[in-house]
matplotlib code that plots the C-alpha trace (Angstrom):
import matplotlib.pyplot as plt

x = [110.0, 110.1, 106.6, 106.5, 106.5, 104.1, 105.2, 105.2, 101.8, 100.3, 102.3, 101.1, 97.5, 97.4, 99.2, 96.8, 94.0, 94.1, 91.0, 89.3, 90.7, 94.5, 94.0, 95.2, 97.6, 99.5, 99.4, 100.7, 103.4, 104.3, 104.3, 106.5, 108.9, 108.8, 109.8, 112.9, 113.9, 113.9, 115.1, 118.4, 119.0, 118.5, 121.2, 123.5, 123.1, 124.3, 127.1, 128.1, 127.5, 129.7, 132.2, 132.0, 131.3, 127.6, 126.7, 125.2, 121.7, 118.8, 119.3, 115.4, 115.2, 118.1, 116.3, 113.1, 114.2, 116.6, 114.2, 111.7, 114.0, 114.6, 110.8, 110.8, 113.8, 112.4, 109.0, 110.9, 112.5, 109.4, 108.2, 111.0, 113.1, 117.3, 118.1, 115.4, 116.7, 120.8, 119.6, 118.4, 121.6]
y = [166.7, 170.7, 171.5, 173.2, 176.8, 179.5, 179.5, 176.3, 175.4, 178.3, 177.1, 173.5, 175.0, 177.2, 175.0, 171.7, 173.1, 176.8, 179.1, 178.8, 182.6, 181.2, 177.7, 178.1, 180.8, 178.6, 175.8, 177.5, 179.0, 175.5, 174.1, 177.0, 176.5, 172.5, 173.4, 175.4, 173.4, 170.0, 172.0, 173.0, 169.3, 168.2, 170.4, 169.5, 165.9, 166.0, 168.2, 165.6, 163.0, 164.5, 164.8, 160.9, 161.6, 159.6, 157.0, 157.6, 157.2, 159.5, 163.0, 163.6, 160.4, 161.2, 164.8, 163.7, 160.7, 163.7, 165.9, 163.6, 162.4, 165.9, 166.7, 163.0, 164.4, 167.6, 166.0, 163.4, 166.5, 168.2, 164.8, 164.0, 165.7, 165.7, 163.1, 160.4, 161.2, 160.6, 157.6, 156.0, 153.7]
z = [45.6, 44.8, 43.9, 40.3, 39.9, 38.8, 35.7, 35.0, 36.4, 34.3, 31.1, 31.6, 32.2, 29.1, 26.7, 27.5, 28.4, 26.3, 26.4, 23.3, 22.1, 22.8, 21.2, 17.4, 18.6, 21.7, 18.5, 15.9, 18.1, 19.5, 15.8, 14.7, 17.6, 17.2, 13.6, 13.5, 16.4, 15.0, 11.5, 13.6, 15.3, 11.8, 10.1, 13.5, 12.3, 9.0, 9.7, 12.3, 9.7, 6.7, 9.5, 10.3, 13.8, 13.3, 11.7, 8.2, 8.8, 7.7, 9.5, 10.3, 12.1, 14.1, 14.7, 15.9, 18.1, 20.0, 19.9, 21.7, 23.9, 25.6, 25.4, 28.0, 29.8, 30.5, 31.2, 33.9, 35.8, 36.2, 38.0, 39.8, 41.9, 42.1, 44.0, 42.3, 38.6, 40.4, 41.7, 37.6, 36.7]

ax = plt.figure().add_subplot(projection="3d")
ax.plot(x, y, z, "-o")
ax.set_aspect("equal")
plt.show()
């Protein structure tokens, strides 16, 4: 396994464990990001959904269970490395 970078470490550091002067600003830009991201998947969803290519079902929901699944992706391939995420079936 490929230890993680610099910038990862000190992104990890800062973003659970922020100084007290960073905290509402790291959180409020995380919030902000989260926001127009999940507003985006959101807007892809019903477009795909007018379309009939998925299944009516509320758009949000869709959003957020994406959304959270590439927030676990992203958190497995800091974990693992390449050839232990080829190997899931």
């Amino acid at each position: 396994m490929q230890p993680p970078s610099i910038i990862t470490n000190l992104w990890d550091r800062y973003f659970y464990y922020p100084p007290e002067f960073l905290k509402d600003y790291i959180l409020d830009k995380t919030l902000e990001t989260q926001k127009l991201f999940l507003e985006r998947i959101t807007m892809l969803f019903e477009e795909g959904i007018r379309k009939g290519e998925v299944k009516r079902q509320p758009s949000r929901n869709l959003a957020l269970a994406f959304y959270y699944l590439m927030i676990g992706l992203s958190m497995s391939v800091k974990l693992y490395d390449k050839t232990e995420l080829e190997r899931v079936p």
